[in-house]
Backbone as CSV, one residue per row, in Angstrom:
resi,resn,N_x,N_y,N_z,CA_x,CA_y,CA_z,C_x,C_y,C_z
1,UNK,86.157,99.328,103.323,86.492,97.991,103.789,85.664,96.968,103.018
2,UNK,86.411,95.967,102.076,85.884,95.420,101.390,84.781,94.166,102.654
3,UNK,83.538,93.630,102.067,82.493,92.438,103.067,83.784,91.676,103.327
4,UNK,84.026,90.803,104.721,84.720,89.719,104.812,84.241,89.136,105.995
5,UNK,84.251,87.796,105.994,83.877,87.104,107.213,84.723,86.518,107.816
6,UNK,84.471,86.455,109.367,85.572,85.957,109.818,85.970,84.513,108.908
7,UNK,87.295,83.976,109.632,87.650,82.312,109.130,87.446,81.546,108.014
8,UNK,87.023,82.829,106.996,87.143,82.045,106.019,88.034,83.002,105.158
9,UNK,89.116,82.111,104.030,89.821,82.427,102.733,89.793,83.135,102.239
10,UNK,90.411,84.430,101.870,90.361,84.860,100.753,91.795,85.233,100.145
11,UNK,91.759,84.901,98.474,93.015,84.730,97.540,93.095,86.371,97.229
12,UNK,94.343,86.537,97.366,94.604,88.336,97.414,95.253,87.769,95.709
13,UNK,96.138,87.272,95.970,96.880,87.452,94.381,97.399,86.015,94.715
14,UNK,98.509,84.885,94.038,98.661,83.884,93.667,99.443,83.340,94.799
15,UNK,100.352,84.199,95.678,100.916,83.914,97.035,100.626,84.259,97.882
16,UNK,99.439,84.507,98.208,99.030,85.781,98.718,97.891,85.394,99.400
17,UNK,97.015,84.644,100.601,95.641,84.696,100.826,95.596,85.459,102.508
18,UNK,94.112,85.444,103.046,94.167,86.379,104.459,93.152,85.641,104.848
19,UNK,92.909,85.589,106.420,91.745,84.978,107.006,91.718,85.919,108.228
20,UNK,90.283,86.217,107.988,90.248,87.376,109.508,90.025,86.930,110.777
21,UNK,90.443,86.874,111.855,90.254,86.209,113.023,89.286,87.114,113.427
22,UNK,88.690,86.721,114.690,87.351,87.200,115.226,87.240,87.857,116.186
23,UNK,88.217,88.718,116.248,88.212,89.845,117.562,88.145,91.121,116.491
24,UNK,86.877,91.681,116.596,87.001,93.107,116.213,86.795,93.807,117.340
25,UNK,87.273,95.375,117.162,87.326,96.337,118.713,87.868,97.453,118.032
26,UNK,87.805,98.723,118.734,87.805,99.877,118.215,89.280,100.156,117.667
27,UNK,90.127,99.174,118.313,91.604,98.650,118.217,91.875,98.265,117.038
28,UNK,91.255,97.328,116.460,91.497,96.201,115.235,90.825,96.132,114.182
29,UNK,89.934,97.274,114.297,89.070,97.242,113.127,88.290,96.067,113.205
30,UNK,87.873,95.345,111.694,86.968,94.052,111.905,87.662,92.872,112.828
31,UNK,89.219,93.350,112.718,90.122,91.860,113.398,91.391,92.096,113.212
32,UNK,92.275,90.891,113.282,93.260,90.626,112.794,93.438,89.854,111.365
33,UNK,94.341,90.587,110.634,94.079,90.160,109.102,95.547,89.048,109.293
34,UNK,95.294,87.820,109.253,96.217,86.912,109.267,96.713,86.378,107.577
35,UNK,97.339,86.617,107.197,97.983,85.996,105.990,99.191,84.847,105.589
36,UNK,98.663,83.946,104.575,99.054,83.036,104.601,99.892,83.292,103.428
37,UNK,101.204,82.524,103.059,102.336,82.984,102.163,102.758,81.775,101.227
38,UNK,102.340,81.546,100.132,102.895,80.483,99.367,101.424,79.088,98.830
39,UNK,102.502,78.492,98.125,101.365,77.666,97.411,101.144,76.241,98.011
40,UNK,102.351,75.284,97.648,102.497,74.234,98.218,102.868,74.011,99.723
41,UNK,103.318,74.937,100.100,104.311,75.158,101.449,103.197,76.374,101.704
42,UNK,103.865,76.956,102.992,103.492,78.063,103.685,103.878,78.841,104.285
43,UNK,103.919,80.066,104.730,104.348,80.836,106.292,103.112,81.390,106.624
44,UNK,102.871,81.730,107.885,101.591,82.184,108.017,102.567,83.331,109.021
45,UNK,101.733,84.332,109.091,101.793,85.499,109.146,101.378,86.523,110.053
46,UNK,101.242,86.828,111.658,100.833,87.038,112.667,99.406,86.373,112.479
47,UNK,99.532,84.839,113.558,98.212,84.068,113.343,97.163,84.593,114.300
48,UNK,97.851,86.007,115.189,96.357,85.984,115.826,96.067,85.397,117.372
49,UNK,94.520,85.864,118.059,94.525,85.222,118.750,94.476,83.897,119.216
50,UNK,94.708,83.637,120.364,94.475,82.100,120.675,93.148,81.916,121.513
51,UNK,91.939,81.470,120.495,90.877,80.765,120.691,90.659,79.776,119.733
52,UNK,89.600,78.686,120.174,89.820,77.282,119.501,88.896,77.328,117.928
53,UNK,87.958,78.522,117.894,87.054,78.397,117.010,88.515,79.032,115.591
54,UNK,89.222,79.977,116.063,90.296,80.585,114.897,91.129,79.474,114.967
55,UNK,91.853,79.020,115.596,92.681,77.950,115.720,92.782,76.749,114.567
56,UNK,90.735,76.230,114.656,90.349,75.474,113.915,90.383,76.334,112.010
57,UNK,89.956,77.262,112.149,89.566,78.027,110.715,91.133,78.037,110.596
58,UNK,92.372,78.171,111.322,93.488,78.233,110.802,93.855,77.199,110.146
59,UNK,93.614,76.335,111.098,94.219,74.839,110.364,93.168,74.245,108.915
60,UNK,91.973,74.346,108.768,91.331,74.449,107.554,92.205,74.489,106.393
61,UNK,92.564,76.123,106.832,92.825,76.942,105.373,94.089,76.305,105.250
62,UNK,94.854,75.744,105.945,96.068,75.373,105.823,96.011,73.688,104.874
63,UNK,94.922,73.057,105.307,94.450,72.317,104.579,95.521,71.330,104.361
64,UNK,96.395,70.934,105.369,96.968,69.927,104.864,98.789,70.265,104.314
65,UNK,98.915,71.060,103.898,100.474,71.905,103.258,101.194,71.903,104.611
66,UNK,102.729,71.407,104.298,103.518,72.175,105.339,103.398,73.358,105.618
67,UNK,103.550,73.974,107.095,104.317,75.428,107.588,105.359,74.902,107.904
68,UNK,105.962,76.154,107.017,107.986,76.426,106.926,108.020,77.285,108.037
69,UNK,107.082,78.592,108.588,107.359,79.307,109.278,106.238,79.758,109.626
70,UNK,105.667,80.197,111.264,105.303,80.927,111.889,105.510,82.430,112.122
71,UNK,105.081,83.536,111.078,105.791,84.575,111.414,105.093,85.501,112.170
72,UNK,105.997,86.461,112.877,105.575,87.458,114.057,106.058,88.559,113.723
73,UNK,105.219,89.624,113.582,105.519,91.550,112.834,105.724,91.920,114.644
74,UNK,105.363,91.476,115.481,105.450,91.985,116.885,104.541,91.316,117.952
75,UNK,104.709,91.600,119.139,104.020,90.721,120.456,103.127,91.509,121.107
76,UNK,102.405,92.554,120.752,100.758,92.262,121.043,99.950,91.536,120.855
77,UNK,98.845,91.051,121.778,97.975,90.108,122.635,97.069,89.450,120.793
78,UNK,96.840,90.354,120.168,96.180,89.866,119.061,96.978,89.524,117.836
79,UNK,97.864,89.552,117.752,98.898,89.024,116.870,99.792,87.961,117.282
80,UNK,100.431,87.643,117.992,101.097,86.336,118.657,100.777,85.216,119.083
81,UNK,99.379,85.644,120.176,99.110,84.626,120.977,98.786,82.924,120.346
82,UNK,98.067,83.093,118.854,98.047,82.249,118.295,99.303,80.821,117.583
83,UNK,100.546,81.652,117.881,101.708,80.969,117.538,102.216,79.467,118.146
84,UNK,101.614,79.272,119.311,102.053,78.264,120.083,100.638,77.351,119.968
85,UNK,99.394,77.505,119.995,98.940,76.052,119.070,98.874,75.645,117.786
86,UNK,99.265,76.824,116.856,99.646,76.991,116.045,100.507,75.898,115.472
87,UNK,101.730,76.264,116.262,102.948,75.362,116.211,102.998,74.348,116.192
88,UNK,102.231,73.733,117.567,101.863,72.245,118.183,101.330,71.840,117.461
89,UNK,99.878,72.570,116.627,99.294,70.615,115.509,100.358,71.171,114.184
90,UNK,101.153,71.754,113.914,101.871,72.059,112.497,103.162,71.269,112.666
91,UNK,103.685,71.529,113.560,105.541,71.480,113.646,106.433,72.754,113.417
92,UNK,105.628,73.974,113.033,106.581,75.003,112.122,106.691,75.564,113.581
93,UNK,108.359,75.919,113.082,108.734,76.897,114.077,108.432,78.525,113.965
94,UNK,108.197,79.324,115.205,107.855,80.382,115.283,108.960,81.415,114.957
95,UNK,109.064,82.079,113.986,109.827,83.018,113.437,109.726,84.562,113.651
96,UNK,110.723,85.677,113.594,110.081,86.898,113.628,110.545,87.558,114.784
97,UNK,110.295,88.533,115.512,110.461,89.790,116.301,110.863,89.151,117.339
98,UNK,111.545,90.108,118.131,112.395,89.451,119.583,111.072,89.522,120.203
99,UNK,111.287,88.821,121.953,110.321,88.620,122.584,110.458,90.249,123.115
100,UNK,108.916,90.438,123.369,109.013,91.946,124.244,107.420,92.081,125.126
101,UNK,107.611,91.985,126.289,106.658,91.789,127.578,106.350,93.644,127.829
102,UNK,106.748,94.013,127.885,106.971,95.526,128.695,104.885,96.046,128.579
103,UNK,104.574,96.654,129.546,103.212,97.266,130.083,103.172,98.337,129.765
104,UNK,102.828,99.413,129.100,102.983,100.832,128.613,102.116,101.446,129.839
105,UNK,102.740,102.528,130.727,102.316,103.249,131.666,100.804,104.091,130.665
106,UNK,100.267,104.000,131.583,98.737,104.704,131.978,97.810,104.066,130.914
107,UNK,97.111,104.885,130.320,95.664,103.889,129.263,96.570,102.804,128.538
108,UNK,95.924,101.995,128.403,96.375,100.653,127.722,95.310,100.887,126.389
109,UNK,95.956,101.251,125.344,95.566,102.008,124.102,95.236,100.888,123.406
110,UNK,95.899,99.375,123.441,95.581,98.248,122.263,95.590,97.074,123.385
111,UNK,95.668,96.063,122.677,96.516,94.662,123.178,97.358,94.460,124.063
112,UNK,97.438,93.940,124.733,98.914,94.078,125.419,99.012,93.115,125.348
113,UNK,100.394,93.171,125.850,101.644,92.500,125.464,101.825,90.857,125.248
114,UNK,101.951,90.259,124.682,101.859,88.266,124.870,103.518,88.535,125.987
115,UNK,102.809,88.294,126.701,104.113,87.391,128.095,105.019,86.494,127.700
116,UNK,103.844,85.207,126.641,104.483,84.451,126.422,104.838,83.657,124.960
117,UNK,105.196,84.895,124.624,105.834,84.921,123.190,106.846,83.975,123.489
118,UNK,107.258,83.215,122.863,108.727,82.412,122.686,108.929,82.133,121.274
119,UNK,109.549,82.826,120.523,110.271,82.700,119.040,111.075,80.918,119.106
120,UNK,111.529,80.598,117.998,112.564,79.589,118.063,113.225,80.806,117.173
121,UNK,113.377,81.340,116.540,114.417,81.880,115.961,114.072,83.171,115.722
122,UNK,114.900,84.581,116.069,114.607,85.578,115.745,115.257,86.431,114.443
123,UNK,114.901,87.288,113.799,115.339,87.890,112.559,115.439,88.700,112.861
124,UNK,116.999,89.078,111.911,117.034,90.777,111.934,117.399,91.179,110.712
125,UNK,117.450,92.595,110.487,117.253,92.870,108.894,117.533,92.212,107.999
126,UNK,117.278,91.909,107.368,117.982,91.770,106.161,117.931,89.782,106.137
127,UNK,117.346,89.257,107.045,117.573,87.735,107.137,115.961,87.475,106.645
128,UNK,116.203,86.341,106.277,114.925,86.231,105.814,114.178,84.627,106.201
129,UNK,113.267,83.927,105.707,112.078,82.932,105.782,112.272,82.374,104.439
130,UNK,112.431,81.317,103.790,112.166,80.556,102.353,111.161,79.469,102.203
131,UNK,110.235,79.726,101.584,109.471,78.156,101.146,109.433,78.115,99.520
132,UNK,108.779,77.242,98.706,108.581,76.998,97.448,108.083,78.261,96.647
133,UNK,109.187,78.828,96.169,108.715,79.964,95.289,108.263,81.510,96.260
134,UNK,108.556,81.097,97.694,108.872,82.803,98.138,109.379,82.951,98.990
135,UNK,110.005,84.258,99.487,110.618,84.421,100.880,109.984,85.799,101.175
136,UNK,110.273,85.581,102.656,109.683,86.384,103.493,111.407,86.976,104.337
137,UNK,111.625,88.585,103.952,112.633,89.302,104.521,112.643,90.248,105.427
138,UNK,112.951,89.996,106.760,112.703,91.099,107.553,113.440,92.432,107.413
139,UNK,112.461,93.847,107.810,112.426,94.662,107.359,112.333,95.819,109.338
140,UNK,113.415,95.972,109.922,113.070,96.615,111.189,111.770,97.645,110.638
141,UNK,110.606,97.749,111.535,110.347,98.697,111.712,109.862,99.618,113.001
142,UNK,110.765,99.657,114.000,110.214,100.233,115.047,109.035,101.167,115.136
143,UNK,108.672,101.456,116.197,108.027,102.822,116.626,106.573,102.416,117.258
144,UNK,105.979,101.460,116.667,104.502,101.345,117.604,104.852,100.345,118.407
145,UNK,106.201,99.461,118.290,106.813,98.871,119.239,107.935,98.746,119.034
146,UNK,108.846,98.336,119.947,110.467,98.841,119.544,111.111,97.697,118.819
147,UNK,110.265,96.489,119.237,110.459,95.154,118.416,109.720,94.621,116.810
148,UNK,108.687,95.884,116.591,107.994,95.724,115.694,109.027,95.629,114.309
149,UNK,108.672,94.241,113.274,109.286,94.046,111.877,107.783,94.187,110.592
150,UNK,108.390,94.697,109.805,107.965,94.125,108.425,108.515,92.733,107.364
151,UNK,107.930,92.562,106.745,108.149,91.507,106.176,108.111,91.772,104.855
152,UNK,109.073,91.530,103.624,108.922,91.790,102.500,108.676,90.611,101.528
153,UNK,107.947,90.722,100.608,107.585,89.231,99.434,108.247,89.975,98.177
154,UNK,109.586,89.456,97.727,110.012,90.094,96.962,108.993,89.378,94.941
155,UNK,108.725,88.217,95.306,107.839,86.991,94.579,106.517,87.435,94.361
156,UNK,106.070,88.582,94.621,105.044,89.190,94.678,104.194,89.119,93.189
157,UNK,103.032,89.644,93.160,102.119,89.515,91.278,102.841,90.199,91.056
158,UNK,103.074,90.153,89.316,103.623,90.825,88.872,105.215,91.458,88.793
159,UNK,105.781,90.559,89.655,107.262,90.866,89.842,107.479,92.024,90.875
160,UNK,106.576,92.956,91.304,106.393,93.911,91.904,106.348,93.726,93.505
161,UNK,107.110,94.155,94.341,107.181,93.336,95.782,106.347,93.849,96.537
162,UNK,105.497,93.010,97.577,104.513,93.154,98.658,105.276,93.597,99.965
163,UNK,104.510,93.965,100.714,105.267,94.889,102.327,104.266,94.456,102.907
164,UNK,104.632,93.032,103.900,103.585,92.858,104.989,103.780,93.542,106.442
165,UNK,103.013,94.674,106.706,103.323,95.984,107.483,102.419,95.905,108.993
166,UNK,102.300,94.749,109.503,101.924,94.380,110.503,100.737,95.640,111.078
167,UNK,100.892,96.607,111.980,100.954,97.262,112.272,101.786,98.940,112.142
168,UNK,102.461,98.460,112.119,103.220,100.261,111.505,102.461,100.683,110.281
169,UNK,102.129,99.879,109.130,101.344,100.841,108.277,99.753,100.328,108.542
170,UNK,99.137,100.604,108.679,97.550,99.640,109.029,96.503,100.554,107.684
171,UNK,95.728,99.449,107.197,94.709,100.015,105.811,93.615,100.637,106.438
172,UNK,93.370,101.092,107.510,92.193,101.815,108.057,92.368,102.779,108.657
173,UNK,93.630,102.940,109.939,93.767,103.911,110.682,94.990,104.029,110.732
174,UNK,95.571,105.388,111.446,97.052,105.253,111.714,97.456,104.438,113.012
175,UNK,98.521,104.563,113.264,98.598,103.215,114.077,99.497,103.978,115.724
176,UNK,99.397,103.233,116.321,98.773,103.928,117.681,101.227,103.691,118.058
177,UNK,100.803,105.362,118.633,102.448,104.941,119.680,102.456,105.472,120.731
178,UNK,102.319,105.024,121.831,102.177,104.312,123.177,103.511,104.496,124.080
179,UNK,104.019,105.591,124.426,104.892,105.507,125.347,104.971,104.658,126.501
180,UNK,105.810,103.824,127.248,107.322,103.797,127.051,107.558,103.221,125.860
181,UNK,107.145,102.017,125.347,107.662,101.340,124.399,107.527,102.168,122.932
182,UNK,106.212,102.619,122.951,106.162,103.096,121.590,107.218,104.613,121.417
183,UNK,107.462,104.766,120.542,108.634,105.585,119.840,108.069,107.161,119.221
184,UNK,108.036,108.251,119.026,107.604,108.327,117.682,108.632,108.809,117.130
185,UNK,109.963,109.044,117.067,110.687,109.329,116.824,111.003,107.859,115.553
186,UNK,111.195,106.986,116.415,111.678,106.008,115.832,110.529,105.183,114.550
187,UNK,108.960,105.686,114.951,108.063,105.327,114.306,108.337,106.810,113.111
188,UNK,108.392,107.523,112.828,108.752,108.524,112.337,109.481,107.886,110.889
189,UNK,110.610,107.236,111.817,112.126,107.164,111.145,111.804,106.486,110.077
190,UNK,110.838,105.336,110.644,110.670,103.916,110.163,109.681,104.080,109.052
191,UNK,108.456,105.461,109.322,107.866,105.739,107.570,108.883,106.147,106.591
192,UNK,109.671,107.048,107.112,110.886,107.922,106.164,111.346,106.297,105.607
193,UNK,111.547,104.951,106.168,112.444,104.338,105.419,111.490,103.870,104.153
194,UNK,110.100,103.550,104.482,109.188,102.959,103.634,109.358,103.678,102.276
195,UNK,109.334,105.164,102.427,109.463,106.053,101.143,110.587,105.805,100.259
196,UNK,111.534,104.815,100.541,112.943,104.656,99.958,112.594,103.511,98.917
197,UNK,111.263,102.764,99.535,111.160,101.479,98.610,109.917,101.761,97.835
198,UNK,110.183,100.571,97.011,109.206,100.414,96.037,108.493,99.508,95.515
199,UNK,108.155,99.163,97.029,106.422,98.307,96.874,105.390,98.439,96.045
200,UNK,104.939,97.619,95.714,103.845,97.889,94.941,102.273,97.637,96.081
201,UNK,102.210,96.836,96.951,101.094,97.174,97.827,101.780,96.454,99.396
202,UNK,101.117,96.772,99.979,101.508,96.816,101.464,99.906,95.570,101.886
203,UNK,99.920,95.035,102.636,99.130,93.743,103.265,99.189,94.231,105.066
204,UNK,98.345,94.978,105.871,98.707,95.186,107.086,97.804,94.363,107.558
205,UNK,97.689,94.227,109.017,97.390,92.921,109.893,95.818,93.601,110.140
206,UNK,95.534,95.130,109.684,94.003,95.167,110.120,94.272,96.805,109.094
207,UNK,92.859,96.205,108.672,92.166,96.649,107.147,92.734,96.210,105.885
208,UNK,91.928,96.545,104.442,92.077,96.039,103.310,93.852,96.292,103.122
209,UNK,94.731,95.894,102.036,95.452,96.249,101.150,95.884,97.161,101.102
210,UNK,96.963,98.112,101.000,96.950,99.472,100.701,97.427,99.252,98.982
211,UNK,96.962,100.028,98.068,97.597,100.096,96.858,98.487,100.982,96.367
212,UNK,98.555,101.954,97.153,99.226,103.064,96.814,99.910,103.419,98.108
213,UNK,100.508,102.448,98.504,101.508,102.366,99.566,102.297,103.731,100.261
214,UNK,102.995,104.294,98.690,103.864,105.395,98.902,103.224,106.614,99.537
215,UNK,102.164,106.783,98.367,101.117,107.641,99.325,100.565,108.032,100.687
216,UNK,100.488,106.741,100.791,99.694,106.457,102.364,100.542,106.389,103.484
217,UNK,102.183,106.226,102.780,103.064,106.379,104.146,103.830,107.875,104.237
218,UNK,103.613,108.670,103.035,104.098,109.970,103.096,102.976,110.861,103.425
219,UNK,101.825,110.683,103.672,100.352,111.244,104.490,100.159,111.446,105.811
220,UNK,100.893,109.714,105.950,100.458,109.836,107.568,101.992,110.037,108.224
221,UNK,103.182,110.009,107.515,104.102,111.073,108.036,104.070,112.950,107.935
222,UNK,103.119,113.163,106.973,102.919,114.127,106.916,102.001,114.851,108.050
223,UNK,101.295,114.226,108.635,100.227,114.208,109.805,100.655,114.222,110.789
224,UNK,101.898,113.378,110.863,102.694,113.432,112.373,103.248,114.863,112.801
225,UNK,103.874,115.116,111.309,104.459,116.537,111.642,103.383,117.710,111.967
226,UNK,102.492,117.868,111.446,101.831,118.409,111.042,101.492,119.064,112.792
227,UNK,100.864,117.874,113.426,100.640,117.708,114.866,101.831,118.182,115.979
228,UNK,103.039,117.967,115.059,104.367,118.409,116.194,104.128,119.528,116.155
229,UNK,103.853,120.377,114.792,103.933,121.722,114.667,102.876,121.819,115.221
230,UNK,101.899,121.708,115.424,100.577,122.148,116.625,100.562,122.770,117.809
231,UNK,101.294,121.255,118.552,101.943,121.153,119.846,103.031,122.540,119.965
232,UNK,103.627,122.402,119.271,104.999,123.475,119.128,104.293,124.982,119.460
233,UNK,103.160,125.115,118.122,102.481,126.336,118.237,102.283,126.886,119.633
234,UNK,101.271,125.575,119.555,100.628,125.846,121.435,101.328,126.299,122.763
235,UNK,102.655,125.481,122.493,103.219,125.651,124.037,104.165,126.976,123.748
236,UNK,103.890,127.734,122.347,104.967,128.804,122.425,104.101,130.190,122.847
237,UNK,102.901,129.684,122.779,101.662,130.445,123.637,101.944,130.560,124.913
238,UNK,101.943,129.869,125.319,101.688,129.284,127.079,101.954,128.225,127.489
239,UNK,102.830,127.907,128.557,102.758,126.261,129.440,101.439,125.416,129.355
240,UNK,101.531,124.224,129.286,100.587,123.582,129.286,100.591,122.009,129.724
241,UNK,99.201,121.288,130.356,99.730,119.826,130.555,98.960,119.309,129.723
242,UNK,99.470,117.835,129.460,98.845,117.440,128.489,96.982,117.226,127.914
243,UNK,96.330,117.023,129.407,94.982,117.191,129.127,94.641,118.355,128.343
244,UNK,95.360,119.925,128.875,94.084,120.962,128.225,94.970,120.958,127.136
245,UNK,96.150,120.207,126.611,96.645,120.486,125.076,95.688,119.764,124.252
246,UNK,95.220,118.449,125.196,94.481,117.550,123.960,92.945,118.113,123.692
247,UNK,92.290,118.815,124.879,91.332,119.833,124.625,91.616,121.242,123.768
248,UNK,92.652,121.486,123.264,92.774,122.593,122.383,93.056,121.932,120.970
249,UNK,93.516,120.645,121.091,94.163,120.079,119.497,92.988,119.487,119.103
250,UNK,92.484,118.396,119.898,91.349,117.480,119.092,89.807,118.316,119.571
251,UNK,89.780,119.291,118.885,88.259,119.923,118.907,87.162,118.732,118.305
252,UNK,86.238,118.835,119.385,85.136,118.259,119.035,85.609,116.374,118.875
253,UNK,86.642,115.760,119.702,86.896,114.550,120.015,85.743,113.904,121.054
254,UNK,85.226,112.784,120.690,84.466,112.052,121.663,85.555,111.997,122.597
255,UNK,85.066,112.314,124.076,85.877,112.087,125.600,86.128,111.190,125.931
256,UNK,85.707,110.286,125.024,85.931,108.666,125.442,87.178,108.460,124.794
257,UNK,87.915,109.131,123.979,88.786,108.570,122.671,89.875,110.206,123.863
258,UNK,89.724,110.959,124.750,90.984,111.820,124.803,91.919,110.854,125.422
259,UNK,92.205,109.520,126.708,93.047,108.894,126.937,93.718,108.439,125.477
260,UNK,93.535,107.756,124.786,94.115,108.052,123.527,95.080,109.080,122.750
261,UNK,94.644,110.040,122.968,94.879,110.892,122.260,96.202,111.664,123.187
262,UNK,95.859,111.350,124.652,96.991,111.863,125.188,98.384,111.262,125.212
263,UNK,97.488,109.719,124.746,99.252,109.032,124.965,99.960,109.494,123.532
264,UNK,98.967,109.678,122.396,99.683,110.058,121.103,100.594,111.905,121.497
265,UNK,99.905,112.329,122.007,100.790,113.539,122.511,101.567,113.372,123.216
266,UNK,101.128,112.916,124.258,102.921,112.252,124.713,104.231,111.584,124.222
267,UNK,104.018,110.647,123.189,104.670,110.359,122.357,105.644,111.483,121.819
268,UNK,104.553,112.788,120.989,105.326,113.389,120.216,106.082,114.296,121.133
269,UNK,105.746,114.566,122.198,106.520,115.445,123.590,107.887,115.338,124.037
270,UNK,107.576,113.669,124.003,108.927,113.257,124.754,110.079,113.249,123.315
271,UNK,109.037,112.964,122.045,110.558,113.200,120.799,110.743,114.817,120.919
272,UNK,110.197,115.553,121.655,110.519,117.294,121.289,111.308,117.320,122.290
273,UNK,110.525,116.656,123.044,111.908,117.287,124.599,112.982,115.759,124.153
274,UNK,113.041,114.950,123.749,114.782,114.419,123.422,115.394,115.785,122.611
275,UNK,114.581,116.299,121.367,115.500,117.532,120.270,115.444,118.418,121.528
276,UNK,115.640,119.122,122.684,115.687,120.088,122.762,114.526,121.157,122.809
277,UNK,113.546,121.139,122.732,112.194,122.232,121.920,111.248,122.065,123.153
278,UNK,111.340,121.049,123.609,109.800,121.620,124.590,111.068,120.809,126.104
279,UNK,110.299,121.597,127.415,110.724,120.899,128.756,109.719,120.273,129.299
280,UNK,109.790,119.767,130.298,108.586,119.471,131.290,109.153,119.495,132.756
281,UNK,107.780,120.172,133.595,108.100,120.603,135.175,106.399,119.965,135.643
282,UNK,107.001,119.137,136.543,105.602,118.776,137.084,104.309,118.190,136.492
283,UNK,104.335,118.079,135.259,103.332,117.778,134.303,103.317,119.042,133.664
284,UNK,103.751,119.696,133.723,103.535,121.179,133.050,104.728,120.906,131.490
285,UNK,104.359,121.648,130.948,105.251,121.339,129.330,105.414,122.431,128.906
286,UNK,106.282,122.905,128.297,106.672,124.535,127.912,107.470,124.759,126.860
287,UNK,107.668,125.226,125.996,108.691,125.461,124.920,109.898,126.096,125.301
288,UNK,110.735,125.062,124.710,112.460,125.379,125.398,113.269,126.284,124.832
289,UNK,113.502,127.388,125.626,114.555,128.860,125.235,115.482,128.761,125.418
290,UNK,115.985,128.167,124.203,117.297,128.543,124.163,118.419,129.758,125.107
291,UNK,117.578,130.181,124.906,118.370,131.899,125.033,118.315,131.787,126.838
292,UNK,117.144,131.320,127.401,117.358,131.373,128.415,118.172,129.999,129.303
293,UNK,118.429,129.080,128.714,118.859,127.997,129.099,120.566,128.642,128.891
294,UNK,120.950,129.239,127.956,122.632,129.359,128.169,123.061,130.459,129.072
């Protein structure tokens, strides 16, 4: 993780700058990496929370330039909330992901939810954001929320296009899916689509840059599976509930981090039992026989 301080500037490439807001947590890494889009004009780019000390460092860096657009990768508490004073000293309307409130049953793994998200206009694939010399194209990417988008800079250095990856791809950790809302099926789907393109670096909302984009999204799809097949192993052993699975998978996990870890197993549970492969009775989880089910 390259030194950075909160609220203040830094120039990634020529359209390109980030300002870290000031909530770090085991969640966000140092923060939220807010990015700003363009030269004369602007879009700014999940602004983050709403406190007055970021608020102010926002409007700084903005220094005066129109905002064309307010954009939103999704409506957790540290990415949105900033949009609506945002708005008020700018004029720019709030752009980006449908509104989505929903409470994810049991540990509350990140942020939750902005209530009071209100878009003026929402995007869906393929529509995009324009200011002086770039656009910003939404890119679905479900799975760590069902409303979660990417954003593409096709204007990027070098002619080579940027992937602003909110959350679904993150430069530090993998990124958290959270049943009901979170997916992994659909978060799954949504790396398989990344591998189709050809970004040259990815910009996520917490940690550095990724440079080698392709890499880093065929790794941590590779990891997902990796873990189904775990799970799979395990329950073709023996029934099991999810606590003593996460005591047999994450050996040697701080106990503070297994609520975590169970909602990520749950996740991948409920995509086994949609295919068919695992059941559940009571909290109990078991690998599904065919042979005995017909």
């Amino acid at each position: 993780m390259s030194e950075q301080l909160p609220g203040v500037p830094e120039q990634l490439e020529p359209l390109v700058s980030r300002l870290l807001a000031p909530n770090p947590s085991p969640f966000t890494s140092t923060g939220t990496q807010v990015h700003l889009v363009g030269t004369t004009d602007l879009a700014v780019i999940d602004p983050g929370p709403d406190t007055p000390a970021h608020i102010d460092a926002l409007i700084a860096a903005i220094a005066g330039r129109p905002v064309r657009a307010i954009v939103i990768t999704h409506t957790h508490g540290d990415h949105s909330p900033a949009s609506r004073p945002l708005a008020a000293a700018t004029g720019a309307p709030i752009v980006g992901c449908a509104p989505l409130a929903r409470d994810d049953a049991g540990f509350r793994l990140d942020a939750s939810f902005d209530h009071d998200y209100a878009p003026d206009i929402v995007l869906a694939e393929g529509e995009s954001v324009t200011g002086d010399g770039w656009t910003l194209t939404a890119l679905a990417t479900p799975g760590h929320t069902s409303n979660h988008l990417a954003f593409a800079l096709p204007e990027a250095q070098d002619g080579a296009g940027a992937l602003f990856t909110g959350d679904h791809v993150m430069g530090w950790s993998t990124s958290i899916v959270s049943p009901p809302d979170g997916d992994m099926a659909a978060y799954m789907a949504s790396l398989e689509k990344l591998l189709h393109r050809a970004d040259r670096i990815y910009y996520p909302a917490h940690g550095d840059p990724v440079e080698n984009p392709q890499r880093l999204a065929r790794g941590m799809l590779g990891h997902r599976k990796q873990r189904e097949g775990q799970i799979l192993r395990l329950l073709r052993t023996a029934p099991a509930t999810i606590p003593a699975m996460v005591a047999r998978l994450y050996l040697g996990l701080d106990p503070r981090l297994f609520p975590a870890a169970e909602r990520s197993v749950l996740a991948h549970l409920i995509d086994l039992r949609d295919r068919d492969l695992v059941i559940e009775n009571e909290q109990v989880w078991s690998s599904f026989d065919r042979s005995e089910a017909s």
